[in-house]
C-alpha positions as CSV (number, residue, x, y, z in Angstrom):
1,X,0.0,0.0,0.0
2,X,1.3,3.4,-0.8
3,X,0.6,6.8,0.7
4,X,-1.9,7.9,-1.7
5,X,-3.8,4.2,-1.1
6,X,-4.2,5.3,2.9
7,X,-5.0,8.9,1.7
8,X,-7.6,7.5,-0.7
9,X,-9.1,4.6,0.7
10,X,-8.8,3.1,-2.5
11,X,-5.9,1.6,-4.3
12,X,-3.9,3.8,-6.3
13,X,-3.3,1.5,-9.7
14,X,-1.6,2.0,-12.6
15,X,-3.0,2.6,-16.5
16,X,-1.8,-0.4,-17.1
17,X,-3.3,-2.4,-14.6
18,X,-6.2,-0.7,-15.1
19,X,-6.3,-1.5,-18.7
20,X,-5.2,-5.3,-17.8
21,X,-8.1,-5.4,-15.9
22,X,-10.7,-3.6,-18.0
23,X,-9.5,-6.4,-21.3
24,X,-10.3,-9.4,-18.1
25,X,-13.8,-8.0,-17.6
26,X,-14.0,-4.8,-15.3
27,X,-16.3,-2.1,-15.3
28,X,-14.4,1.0,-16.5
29,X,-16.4,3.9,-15.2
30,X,-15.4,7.3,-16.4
31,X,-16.5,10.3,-13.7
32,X,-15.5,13.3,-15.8
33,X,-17.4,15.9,-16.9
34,X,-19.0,15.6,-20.7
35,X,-17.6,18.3,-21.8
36,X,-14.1,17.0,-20.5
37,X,-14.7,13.7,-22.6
38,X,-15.8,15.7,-25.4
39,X,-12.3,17.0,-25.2
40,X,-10.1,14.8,-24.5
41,X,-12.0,11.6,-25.6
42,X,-13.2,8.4,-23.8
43,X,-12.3,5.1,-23.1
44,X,-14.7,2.5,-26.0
45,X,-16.4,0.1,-23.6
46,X,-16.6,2.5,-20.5
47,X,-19.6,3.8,-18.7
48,X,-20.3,7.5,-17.5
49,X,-21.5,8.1,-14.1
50,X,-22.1,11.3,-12.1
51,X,-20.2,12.1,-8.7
52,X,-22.8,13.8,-7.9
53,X,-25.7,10.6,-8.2
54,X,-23.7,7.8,-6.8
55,X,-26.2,6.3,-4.3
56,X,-29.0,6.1,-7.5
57,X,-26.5,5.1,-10.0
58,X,-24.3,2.3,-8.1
59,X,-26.7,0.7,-5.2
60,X,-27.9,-2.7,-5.9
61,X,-31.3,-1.9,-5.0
62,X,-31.8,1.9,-7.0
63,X,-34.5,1.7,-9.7
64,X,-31.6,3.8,-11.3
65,X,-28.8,1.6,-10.7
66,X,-26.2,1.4,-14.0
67,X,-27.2,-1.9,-15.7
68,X,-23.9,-2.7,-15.4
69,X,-23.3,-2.5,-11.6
70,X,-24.4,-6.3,-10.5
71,X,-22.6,-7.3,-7.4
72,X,-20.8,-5.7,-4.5
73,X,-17.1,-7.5,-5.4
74,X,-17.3,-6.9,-9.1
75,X,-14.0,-5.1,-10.1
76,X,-14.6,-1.3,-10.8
77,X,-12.0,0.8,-12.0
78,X,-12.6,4.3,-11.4
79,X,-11.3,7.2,-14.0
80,X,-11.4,11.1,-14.1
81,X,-9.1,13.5,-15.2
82,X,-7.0,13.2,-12.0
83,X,-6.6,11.6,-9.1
84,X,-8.4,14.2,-7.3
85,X,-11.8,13.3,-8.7
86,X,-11.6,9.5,-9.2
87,X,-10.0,8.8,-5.2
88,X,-13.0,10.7,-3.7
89,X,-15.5,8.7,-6.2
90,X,-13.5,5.2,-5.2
91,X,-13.7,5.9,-1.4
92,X,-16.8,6.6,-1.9
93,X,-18.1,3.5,-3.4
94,X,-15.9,1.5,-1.2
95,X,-17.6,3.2,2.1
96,X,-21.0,2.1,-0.1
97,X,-20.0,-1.5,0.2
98,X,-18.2,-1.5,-3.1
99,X,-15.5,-4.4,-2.4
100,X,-13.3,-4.0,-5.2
101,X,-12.9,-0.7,-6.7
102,X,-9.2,1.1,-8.1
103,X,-8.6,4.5,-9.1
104,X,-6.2,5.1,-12.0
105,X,-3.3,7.0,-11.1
106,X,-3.1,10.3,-13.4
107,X,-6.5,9.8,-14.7
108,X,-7.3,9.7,-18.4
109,X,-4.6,11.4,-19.8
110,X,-2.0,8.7,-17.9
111,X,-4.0,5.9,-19.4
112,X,-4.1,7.6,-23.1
113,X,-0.5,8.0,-22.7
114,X,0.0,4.7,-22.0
115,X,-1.7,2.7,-24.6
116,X,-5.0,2.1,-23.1
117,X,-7.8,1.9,-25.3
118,X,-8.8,5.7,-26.5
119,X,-11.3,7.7,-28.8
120,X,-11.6,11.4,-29.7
C-alpha cells in the first residue's frame, strides 16, 4: 500500500493495470465531466456516471442503478481527469459496500498515454 492508497481509501493502480483489468472483464467507469470527454475523448467500452448521483447510480437496490453494476465484489476501476476526482469517487463507493474498486493513477490522460484503449 502506498501513501496515496491510505490517503484514498482506495488503491492507487496504474494505467496499465487498469487497462489489464478492463481487457479481463472490469467495469471502467469514467466520472468526468461531458464536456471534459468531449475534449479529451473516452475510453470505448466505459460507462459515464455522475459524482454527484452515486447512491441512484451504483446501489444494488436503486431503480436507477447502472445496468452494469451487478454485485458488491465486481472489479470497478474508477477514471477522471485526475486523481483528485476518481479517489474521492472510489472511497466513496468502497464506504457504499463496493469491495473492489481502483482508481487510476493520473486519470485519463496517464492511461491515453500509456496505450489504453482511447477515442476522440
Amino acid at each position: 500500500m502506498t501513501a496515496d492508497d491510505s490517503a484514498s481509501g482506495a488503491p492507487l493502480i496504474t494505467p496499465e493495470e487498469a487497462a489489464a483489468r478492463f481487457a479481463k472483464g472490469a467495469v471502467v467507469v469514467d466520472v468526468r465531466s461531458d464536456a471534459g470527454r468531449a475534449q479529451d475523448g473516452t475510453i470505448p467500452g466505459s460507462i459515464r456516471a455522475d459524482r454527484n448521483a452515486l447512491d441512484a447510480q451504483f446501489l444494488l437496490d436503486s431503480p436507477d442503478r447502472l445496468a452494469e453494476i451487478t454485485e458488491w465484489d465486481q472489479d470497478i476501476v474508477i477514471v477522471c481527469g485526475s486523481i483528485r476526482g476518481s479517489g474521492p469517487v472510489a472511497d466513496q463507493l468502497r464506504e457504499k459496500g463496493f469491495t473492489n474498486v481502483a482508481h487510476v493513477n493520473g486519470g485519463f490522460p496517464a492511461w491515453r498515454d500509456a496505450g489504453g484503449p482511447a477515442e476522440r
